[in-house]
ROLOKOL-620193 format. One record per residue (C-alpha): x negated, y, z negated; residue in one letter; residue number from 0. Coordinates in nm, 3 decimals. Each point is the difference from the previous one (the first is absolute). Layout:
N
PT        px        py        pz   code   pos
PT         X         Y         Z      a   NUM
...
This chain:
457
PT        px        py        pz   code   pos
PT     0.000     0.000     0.000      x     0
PT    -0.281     0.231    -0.094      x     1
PT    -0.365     0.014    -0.055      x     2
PT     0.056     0.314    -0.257      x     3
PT    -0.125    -0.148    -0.354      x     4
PT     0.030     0.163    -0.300      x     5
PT    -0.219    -0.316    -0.165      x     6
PT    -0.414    -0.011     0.030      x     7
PT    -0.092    -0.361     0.057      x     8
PT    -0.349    -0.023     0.057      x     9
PT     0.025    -0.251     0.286      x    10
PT     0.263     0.179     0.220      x    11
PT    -0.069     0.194     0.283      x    12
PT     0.329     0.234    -0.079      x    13
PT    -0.100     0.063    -0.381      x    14
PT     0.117     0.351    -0.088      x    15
PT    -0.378     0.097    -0.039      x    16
PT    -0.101    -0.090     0.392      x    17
PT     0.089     0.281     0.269      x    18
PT     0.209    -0.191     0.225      x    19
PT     0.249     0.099     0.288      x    20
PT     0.324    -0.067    -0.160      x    21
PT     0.346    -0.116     0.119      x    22
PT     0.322    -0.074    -0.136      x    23
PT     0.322    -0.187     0.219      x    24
PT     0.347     0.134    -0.115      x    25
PT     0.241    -0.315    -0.100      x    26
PT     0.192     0.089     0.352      x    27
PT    -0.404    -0.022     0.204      x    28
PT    -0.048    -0.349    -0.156      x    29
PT     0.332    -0.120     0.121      x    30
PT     0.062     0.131     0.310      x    31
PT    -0.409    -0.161     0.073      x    32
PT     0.094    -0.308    -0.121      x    33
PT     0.334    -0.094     0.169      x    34
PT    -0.191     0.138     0.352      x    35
PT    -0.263    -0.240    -0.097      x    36
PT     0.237    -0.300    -0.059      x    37
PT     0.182     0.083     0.311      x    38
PT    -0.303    -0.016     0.199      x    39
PT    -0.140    -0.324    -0.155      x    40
PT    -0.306     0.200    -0.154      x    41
PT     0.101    -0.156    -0.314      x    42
PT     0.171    -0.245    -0.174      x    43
PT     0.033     0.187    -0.376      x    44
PT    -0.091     0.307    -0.213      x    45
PT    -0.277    -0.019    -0.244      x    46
PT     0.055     0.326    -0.221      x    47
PT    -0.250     0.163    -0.202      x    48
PT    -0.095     0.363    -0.097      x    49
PT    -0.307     0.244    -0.200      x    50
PT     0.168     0.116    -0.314      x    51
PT     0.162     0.336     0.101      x    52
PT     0.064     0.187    -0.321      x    53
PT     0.020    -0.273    -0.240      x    54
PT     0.147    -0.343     0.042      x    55
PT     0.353     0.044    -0.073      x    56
PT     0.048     0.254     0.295      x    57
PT    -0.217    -0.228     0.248      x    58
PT     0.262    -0.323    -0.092      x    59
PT     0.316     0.213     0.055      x    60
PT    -0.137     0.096     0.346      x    61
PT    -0.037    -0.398     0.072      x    62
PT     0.285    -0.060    -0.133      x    63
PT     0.163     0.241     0.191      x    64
PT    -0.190    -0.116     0.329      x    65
PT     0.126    -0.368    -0.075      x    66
PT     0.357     0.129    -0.048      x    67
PT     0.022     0.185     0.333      x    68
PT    -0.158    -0.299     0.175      x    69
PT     0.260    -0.217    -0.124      x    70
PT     0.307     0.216     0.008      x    71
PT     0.013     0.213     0.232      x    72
PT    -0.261    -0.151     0.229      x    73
PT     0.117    -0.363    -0.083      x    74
PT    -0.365    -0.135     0.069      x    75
PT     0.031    -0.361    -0.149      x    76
PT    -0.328    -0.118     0.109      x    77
PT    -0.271    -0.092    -0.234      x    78
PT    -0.109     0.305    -0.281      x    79
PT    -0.314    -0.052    -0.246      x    80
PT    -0.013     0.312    -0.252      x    81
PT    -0.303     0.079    -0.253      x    82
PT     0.123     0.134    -0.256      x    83
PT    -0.145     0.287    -0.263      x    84
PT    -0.107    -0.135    -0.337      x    85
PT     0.132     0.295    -0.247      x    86
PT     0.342     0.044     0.209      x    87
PT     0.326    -0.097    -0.169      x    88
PT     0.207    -0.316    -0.050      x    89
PT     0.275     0.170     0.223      x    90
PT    -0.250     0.059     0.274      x    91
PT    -0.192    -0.317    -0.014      x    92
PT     0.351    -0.208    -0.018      x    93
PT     0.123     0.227     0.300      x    94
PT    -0.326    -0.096     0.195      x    95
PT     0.056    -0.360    -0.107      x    96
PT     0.385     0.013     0.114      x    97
PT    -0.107     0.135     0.344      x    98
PT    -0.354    -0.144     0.110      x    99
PT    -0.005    -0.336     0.057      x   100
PT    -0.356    -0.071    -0.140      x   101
PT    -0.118     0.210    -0.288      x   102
PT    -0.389     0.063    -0.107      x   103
PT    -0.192     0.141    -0.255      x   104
PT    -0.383     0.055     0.052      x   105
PT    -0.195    -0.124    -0.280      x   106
PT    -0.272     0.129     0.213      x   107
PT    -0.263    -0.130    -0.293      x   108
PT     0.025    -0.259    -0.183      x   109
PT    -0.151     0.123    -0.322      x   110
PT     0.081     0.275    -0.262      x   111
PT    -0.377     0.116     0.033      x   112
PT     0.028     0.014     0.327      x   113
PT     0.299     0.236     0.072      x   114
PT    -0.108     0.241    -0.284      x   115
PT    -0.344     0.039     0.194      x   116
PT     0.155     0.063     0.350      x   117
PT     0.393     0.075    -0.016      x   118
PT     0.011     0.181    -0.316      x   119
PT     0.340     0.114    -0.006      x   120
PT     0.160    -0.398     0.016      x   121
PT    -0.055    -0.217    -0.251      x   122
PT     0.100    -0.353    -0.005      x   123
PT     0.277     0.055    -0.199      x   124
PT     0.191     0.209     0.224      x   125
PT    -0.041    -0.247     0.285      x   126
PT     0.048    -0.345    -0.142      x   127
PT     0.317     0.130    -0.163      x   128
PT     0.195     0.078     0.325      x   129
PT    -0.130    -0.324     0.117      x   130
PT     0.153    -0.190    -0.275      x   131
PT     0.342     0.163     0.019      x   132
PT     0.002    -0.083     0.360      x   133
PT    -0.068    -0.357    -0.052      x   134
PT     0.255     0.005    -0.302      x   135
PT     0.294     0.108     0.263      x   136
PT    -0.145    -0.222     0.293      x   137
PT     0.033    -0.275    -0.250      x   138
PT     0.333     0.072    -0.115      x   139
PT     0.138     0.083     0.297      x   140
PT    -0.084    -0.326     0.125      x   141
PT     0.152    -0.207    -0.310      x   142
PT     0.308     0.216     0.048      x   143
PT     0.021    -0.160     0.373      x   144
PT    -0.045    -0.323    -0.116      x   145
PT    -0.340    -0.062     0.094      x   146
PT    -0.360    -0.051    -0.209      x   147
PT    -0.159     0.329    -0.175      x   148
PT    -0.298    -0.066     0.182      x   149
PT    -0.056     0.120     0.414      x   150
PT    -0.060    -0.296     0.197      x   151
PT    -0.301    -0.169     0.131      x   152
PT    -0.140    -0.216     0.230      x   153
PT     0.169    -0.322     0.031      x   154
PT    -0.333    -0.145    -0.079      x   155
PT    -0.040     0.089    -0.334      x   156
PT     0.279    -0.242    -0.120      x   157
PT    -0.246    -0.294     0.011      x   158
PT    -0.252     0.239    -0.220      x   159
PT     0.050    -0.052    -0.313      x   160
PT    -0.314     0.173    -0.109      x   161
PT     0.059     0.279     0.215      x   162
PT     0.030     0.365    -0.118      x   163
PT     0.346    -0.013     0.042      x   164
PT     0.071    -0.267    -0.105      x   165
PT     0.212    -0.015    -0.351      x   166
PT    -0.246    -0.187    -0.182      x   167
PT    -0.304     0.238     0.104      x   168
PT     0.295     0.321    -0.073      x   169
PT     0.037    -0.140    -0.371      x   170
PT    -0.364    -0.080    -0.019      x   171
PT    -0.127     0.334     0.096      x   172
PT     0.262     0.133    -0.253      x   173
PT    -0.070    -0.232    -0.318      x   174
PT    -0.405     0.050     0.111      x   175
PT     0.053     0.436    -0.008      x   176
PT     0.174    -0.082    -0.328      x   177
PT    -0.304    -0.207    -0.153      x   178
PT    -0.252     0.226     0.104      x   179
PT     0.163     0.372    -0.140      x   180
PT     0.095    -0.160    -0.305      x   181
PT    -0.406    -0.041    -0.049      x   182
PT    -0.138     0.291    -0.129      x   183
PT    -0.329    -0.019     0.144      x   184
PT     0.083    -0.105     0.339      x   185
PT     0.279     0.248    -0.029      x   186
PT    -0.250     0.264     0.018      x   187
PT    -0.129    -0.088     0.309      x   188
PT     0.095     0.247     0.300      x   189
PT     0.099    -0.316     0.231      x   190
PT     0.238    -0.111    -0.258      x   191
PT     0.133     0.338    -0.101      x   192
PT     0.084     0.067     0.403      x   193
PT     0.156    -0.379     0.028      x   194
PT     0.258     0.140    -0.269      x   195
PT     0.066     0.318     0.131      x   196
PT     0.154    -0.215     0.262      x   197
PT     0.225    -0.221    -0.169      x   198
PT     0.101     0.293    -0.230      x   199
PT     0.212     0.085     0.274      x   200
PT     0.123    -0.351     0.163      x   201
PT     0.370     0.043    -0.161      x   202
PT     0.340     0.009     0.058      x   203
PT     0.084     0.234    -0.243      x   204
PT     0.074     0.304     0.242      x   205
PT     0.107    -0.092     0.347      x   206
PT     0.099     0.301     0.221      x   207
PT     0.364     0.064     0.066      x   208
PT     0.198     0.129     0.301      x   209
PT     0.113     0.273    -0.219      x   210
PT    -0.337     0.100    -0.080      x   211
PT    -0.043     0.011     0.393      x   212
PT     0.269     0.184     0.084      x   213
PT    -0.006     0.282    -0.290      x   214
PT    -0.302     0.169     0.174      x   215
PT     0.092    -0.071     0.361      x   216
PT    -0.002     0.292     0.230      x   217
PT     0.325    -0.195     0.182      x   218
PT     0.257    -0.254    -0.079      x   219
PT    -0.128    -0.319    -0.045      x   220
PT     0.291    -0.217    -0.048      x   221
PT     0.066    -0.119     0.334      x   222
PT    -0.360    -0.178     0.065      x   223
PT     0.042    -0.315    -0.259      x   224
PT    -0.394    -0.075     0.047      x   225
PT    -0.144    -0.231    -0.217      x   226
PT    -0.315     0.103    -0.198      x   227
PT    -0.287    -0.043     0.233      x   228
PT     0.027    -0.349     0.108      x   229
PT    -0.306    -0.029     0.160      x   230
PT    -0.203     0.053    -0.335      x   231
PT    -0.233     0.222    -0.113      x   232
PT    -0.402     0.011     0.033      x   233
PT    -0.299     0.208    -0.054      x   234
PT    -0.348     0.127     0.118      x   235
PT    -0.318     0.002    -0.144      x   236
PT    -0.334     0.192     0.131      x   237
PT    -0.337    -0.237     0.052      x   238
PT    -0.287     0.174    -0.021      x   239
PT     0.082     0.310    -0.181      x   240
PT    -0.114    -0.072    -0.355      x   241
PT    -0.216    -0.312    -0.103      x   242
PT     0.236    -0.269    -0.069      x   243
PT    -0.063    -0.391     0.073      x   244
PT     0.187    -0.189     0.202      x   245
PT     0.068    -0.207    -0.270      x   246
PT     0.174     0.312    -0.147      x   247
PT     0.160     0.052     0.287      x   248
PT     0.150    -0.333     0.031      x   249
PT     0.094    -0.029    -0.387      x   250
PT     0.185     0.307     0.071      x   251
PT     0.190    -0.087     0.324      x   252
PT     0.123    -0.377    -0.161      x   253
PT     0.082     0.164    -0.321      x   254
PT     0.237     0.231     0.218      x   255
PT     0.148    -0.254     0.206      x   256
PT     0.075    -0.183    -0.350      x   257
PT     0.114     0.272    -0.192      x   258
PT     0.188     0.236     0.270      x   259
PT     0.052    -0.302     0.210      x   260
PT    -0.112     0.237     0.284      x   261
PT     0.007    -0.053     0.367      x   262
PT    -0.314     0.083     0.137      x   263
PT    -0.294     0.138    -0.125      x   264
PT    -0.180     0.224     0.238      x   265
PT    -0.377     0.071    -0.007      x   266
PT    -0.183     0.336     0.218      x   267
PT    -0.350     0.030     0.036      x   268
PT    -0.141     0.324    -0.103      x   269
PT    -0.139     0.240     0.258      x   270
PT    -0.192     0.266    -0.175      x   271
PT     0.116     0.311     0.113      x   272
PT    -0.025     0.238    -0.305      x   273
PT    -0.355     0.081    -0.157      x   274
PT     0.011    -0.088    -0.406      x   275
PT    -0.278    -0.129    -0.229      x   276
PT     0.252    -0.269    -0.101      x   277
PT     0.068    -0.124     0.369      x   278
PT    -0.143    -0.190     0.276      x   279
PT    -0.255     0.232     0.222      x   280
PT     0.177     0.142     0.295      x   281
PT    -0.151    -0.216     0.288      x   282
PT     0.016    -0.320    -0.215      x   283
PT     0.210    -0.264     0.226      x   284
PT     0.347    -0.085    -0.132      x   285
PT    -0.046    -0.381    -0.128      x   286
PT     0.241    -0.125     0.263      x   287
PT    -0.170    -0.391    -0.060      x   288
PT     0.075    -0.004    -0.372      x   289
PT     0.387     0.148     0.100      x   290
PT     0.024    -0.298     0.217      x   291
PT    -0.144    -0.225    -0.215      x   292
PT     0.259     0.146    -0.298      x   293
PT     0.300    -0.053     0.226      x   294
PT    -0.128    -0.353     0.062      x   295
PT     0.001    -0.069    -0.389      x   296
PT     0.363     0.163    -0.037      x   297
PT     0.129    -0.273     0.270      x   298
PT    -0.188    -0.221    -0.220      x   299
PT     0.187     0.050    -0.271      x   300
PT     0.354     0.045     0.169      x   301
PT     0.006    -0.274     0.234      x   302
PT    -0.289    -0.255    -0.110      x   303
PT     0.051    -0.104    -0.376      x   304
PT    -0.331     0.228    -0.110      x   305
PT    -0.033     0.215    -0.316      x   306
PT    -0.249     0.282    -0.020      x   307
PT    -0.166    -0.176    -0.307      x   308
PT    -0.099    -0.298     0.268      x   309
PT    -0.132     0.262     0.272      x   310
PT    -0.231     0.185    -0.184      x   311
PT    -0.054     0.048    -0.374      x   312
PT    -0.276     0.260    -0.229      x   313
PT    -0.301    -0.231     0.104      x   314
PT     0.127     0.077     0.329      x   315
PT     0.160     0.285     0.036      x   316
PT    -0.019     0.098     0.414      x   317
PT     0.079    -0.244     0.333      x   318
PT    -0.274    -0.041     0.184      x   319
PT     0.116     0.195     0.323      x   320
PT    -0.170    -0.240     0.235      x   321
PT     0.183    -0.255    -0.052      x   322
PT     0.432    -0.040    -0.064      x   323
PT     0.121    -0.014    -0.352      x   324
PT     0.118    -0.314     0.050      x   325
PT    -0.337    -0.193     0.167      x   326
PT    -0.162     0.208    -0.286      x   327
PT     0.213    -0.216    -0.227      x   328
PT    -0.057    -0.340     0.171      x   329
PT    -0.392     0.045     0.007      x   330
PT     0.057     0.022    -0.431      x   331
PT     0.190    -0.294    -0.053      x   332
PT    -0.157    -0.215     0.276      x   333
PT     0.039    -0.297    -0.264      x   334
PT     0.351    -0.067     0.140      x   335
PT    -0.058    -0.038     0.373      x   336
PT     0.014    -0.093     0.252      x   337
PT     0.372    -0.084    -0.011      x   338
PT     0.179    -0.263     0.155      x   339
PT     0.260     0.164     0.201      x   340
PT     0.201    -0.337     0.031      x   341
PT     0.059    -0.017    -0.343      x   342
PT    -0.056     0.389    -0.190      x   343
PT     0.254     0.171    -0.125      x   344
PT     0.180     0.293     0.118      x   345
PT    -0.170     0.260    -0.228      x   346
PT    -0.323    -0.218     0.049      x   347
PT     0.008     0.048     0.335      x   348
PT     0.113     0.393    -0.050      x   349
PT    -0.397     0.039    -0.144      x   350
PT    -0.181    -0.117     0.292      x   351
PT    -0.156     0.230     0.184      x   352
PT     0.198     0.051     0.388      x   353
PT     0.301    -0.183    -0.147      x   354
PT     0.286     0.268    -0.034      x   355
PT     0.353    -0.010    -0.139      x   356
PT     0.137    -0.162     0.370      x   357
PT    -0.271    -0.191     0.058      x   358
PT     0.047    -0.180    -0.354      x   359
PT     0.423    -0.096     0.071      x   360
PT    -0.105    -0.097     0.371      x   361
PT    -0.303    -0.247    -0.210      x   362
PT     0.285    -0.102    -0.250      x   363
PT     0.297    -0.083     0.247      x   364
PT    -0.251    -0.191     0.282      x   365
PT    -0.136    -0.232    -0.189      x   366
PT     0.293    -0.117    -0.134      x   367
PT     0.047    -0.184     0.391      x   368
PT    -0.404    -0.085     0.014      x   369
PT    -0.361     0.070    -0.047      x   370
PT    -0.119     0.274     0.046      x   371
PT    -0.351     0.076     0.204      x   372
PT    -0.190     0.318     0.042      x   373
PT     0.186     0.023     0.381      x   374
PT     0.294     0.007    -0.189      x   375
PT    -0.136     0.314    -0.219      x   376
PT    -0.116     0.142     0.277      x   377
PT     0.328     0.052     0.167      x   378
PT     0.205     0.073    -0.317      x   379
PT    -0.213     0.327     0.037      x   380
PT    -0.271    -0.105    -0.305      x   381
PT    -0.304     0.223     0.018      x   382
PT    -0.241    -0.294    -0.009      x   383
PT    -0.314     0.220     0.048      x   384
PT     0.075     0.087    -0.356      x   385
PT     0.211    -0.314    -0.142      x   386
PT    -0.264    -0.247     0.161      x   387
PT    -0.257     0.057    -0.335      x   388
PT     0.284    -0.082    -0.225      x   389
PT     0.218    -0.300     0.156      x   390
PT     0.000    -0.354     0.077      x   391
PT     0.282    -0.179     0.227      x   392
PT     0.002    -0.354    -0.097      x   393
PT    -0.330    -0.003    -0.254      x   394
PT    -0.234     0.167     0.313      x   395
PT    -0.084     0.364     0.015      x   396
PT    -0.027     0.139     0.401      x   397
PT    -0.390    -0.003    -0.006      x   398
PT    -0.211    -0.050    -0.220      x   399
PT    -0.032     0.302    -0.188      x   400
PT    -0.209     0.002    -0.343      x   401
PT     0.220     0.158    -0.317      x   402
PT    -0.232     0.220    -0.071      x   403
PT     0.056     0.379    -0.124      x   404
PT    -0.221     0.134     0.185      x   405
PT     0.032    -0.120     0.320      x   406
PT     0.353    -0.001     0.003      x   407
PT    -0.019     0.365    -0.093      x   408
PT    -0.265     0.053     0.269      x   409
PT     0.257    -0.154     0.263      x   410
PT     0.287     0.185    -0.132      x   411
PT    -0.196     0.333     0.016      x   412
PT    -0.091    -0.044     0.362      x   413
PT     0.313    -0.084     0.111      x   414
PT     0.183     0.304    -0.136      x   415
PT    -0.310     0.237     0.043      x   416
PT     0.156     0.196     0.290      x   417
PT     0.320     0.028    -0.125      x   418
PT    -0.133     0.152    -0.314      x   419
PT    -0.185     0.195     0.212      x   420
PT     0.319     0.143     0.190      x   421
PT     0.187     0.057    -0.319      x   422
PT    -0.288     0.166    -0.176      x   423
PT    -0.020     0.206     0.302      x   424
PT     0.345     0.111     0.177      x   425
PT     0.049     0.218     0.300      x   426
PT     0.010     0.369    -0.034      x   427
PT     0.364     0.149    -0.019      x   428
PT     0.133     0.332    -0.049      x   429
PT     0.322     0.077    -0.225      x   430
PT     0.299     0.232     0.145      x   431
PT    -0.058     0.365    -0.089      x   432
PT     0.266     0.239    -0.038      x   433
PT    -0.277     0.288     0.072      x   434
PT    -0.196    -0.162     0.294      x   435
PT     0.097    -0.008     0.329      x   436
PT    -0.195    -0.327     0.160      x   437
PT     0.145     0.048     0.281      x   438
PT     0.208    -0.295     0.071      x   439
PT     0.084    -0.064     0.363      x   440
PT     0.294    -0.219     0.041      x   441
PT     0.263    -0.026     0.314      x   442
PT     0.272     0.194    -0.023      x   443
PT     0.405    -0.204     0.011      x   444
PT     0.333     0.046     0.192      x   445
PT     0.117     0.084    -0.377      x   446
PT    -0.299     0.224    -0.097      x   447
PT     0.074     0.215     0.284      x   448
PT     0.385     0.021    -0.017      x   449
PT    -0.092     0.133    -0.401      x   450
PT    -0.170     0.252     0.125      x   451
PT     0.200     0.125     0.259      x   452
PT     0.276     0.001    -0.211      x   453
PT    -0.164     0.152    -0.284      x   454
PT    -0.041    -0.305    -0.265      x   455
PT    -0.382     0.004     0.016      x   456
C-alpha cells in the first residue's frame, strides 16, 4: 500500500531514517489495479502489505478498507493474502481475518535479542499475540463447522506418527515446554524463555468475533458470511540479518507450526542494503544457499516425519550448504542403510535420500503385486543418483559402492555442485519502480487502442 514508515528497522530499505522516494496507493488505486490485473490474467491473487503510515492502527483501517472495497463493491473473489500490523486492534485484525483469505504476521526474527537490536519499536509480544488470536478463531471456527481445530496437512502425515503434527509429537512438545519452565535453571535460559513466549499465547481463550469485525468496518459487512481465513495463517523470518543458527532457526519455525499450527513458514535472504555496525556489509551476497537449504529443512519437517532436534542440534548448529539437509542427515546415521526398499517402511523409506513423499506410496502400493528392481525405481521417478548409496533391491545395492562418509559425501557433493552453484548465484533482475521509466516496449492491442481513443487510458 505504501512504502511511508513511521518505524526504523535497521534492515529495511524504507526505515523512516533512509531518504527514499516515497509512494502511497489510495484504497480505490489498489483496487481498480488489481481487478485490471485479474482481468488480464497478470495475476491470480492480492498479496497486501504496507510501511506503517502514522502508526499502526491508521495503516490497518486503510487495509481494511482496501479489502472491503475489493470485496463489495468490486466483488473480486479471487485469492487475498493480508499482513497484518502487530499493535493494530482486535476489530481491525478480526476485520482483516473476516476478509483476506490467508492472514500473516512477520515474526521477521526469531529472537527477543534480535528484534530489540534491529526493529526496535516491535517486540515479540506485540506480534505473537495477534498470531495467537488468529489461530484461536481459525481453530474455533473450524470446530464450529464440524471439522478438526487443526488446518490440514498432507495426506502423508497420517502414517507419521512421530511427525510434528502428529498428536503424540503436539502433546509431547507441550508436556516437554512444561518440564523444562518449571526448572528454574533451565528456565533461565533465553531458548527456553522464547519457547514459552510461544505457547503463552497457543489458546482459545479469545477467538475473534464477527462483531468485533464489523464494529470498525468502514462498510456493512453482513452480507459476505466469510469464514475466518480458511487458508491459515503463516509468517516470515529474515536469514542473515542478525547471527542466529540454523538450529535456532529451525527450533523456532517447528515450535510455530506446533504452537500456532501455522501454514507456512517463509524464510528471505538478507540483501544488505542499509550501512549499520550491527549489519551485514553492503556488498556482502545475500545467503541464497543457506535460504534454500532452510526451505529444504521446513519440507522436512512438514511432509517427511523430521524434527529440528534430528536435523541439527548445539554441537551442530548450521547445514552444511553443500550438501541437502536431508543427505546431510543420511551421511550421520549411515548405521541404518542401505535400506531394503522391498521390505522398509513408509517413513523408512521417507529418509532416504531421492525418495520423496510420491515416490514412497508408488514403492508401497507396487510391491504389493511383485519385486521390485532398480528399473522399477527408475521409472517410478526415484532419483537413484542420490538413493543408489542408500538402497538395496532384493539384498544387492546397484554397484558396488563402499558406505563410507566420505566418499559418499564426495559423490553427493559433485553431483549437486552446479546446482549449488546456480542457486548460490541467480540471474540479475530488476524490481518494478514506480519512479523509473525502463522503458518497456511492448505491442500495442485492438483494446489498448480503442481505450485510448475513447479516453479510458
Amino acid at each position: 500500500m505504501t512504502n511511508h514508515c513511521a518505524y526504523d528497522c535497521k534492515y529495511c530499505i524504507n526505515r523512516k531514517s533512509n531518504d527514499v522516494k516515497r509512494a502511497t496507493f489510495t484504497p480505490e488505486e489498489i483496487c481498480e489495479l488489481t481487478v485490471e490485473f485479474y482481468k488480464r490474467n497478470y495475476i491470480e491473487g492480492l498479496f497486501l502489505s504496507s510501511g506503517i503510515l502514522k502508526n499502526p492502527t491508521y495503516t490497518m483501517e486503510k487495509m481494511c478498507e482496501t479489502l472491503l472495497l475489493l470485496r463489495t463493491k468490486y466483488h473480486f473473489n479471487g485469492y487475498v493474502h493480508i499482513k497484518t500490523i502487530p499493535g493494530a486492534s482486535d476489530e481491525l485484525l478480526a476485520a482483516a481475518g473476516y476478509l483476506a483469505d490467508r492472514i500473516s504476521v512477520n515474526l521477521e526474527l526469531p529472537t527477543e535479542e534480535g528484534l530489540r537490536t534491529l526493529a526496535p519499536n516491535k517486540t515479540m509480544l506485540n506480534i505473537l499475540n495477534p498470531m495467537g488470536k488468529v489461530q484461536s478463531t481459525i481453530a474455533s471456527h473450524r470446530m464450529a463447522s464440524g471439522k478438526s481445530a487443526y488446518m490440514e496437512r498432507s495426506g502423508g502425515n497420517k502414517f507419521l506418527d512421530t511427525g510434528i503434527f502428529s498428536d503424540t509429537s503436539k502433546k509431547q512438545f507441550s508436556e516437554w515446554l512444561d518440564t523444562q519452565t518449571n526448572n528454574t535453571a533451565i528456565s533461565q535460559d533465553p531458548e527456553m524463555k522464547r519457547l514459552e513466549s510461544y505457547r503463552r499465547y497457543t489458546t482459545l481463550d479469545h477467538a475473534l468475533t464477527w462483531e468485533n469485525a464489523n464494529q470498525l468496518a468502514p462498510r456493512d459487512m453482513s452480507q459476505l458470511k466469510r469464514s475466518f481465513a480458511p487458508a491459515g495463517q503463516s509468517t516470515q523470518m529474515i536469514i542473515g540479518a542478525t547471527g542466529e543458527s540454523d538450529y535456532t532457526l529451525l527450533q523456532t519455525t517447528q515450535a510455530l507450526y506446533q504452537g500456532f499450527d501455522l501454514k507456512r513458514v517463509f524464510y528471505s535472504a538478507y540483501i544488505p542494503l542499509n550501512e549499520d555496525n550491527v549489519l551485514p556489509e553492503i556488498g556482502t551476497p545475500p545467503p541464497l544457499l543457506r535460504e534454500h537449504r532452510l526451505y529444504q529443512a521446513d519440507w522436512l519437517l512438514r511432509f517427511y516425519g523430521f524434527h529440528a532436534g534430528e536435523l541439527l542440534s548445539s554441537e551442530q548448529p548450521n547445514f552444511n550448504e553443500m550438501l541437502d539437509p536431508k543427505c546431510d542427515w543420511a551421511l550421520r546415521h549411515l548405521d541404518i542403510y542401505p535400506v531394503e526398499i522391498n521390505r522398509a517402511s513408509y517413513d523408512v523409506l521417507l529418509r532416504v535420500p531421492g525418495i520423496g513423499t510420491k515416490s514412497a506410496f508408488r514403492i508401497v502400493k507396487a510391491r504389493k503385486h511383485g519385486t521390485l528392481n532398480f528399473e522399477h525405481l527408475k521409472k517410478m521417478g526415484i532419483v537413484l543418483k542420490r538413493a543408489k548409496y542408500f538402497i538395496t533391491c532384493s539384498g544387492k545395492m546397484m554397484y558396488r559402492i563402499p558406505i563410507e562418509e566420505d566418499f559418499i559425501t564426495r559423490q553427493l557433493i559433485g553431483e549437486d555442485g552446479k546446482q549449488n552453484w546456480e542457486i548460490d548465484h541467480p540471474q540479475t533482475y530488476r524490481q518494478l519502480s514506480l519512479f523509473d521509466d525502463f522503458n518497456f516496449q511492448s505491442e500495442v492491442t485492438v483494446e489498448d487502442s480503442s481505450k485510448t481513443l475513447f479516453g479510458q487510458m
